[in-house]
N, C-alpha and C positions, 0 to 999 in steps of 0.2 A: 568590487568585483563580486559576481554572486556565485553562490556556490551552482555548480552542478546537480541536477536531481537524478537520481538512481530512478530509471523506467523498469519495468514489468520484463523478464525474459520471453515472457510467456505470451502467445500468440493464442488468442481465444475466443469463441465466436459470438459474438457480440460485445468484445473486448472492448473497453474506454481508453485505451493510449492515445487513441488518435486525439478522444474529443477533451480530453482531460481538461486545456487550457477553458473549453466552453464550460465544463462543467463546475471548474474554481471559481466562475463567476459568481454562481449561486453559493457557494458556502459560505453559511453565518458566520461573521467577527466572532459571534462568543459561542461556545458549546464546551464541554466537558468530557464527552465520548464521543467514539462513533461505534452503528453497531450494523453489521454488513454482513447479512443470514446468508449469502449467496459470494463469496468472493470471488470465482470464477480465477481470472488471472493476478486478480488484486494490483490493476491500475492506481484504481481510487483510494484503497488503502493506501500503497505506497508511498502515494502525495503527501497523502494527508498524516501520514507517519513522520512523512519526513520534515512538515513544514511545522506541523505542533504534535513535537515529540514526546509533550508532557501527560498527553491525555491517553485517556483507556480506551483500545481498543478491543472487541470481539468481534471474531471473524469466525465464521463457518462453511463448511463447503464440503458437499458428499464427497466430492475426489477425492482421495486422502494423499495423492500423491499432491495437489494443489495445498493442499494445508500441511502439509511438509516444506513444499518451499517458500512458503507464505511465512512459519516461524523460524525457518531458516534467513528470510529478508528480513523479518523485522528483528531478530538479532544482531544481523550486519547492517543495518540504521541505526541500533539500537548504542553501537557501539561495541558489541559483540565481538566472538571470536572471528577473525578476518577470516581465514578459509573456509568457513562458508559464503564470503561474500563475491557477489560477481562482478 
């Protein structure tokens, strides 16, 4: 059985929830980070957070309310304290 994947709350305008599954096509077997100058609602983080949990990520993003819930998500992927999780 697979696990379920934790989506994005966030509703954003030119948002990748939808396209995610097109977009995992392209992601290389091997890499070591990812680095995401623009996270917006951080679809594509979240995927990629959750599926290789081992690697470093940096995310950035002018909103500061979007990068508040971004290290609050990747806490609760993380394994983190559950009430922040959704």
């Amino acid at each position: 059985m697979s696990k379920t994947m934790i989506k994005s709350p966030l509703r954003y305008p030119g948002g990748k929830s939808k396209a995610i599954d097109q977009i995992a096509e392209y992601i290389p077997d091997s890499f070591s980070e990812y680095r995401e100058p623009f996270v917006g609602g951080g679809s594509v983080f979240i995927y990629l957070k959750q599926k290789f949990p081992h690697f470093k990520f940096w995310i950035n993003d002018l909103n500061r309310f979007f990068m508040r819930m971004e290290l609050r998500t990747s806490s609760c992927i993380s394994g983190g304290n559950s009430r922040f999780c959704f």
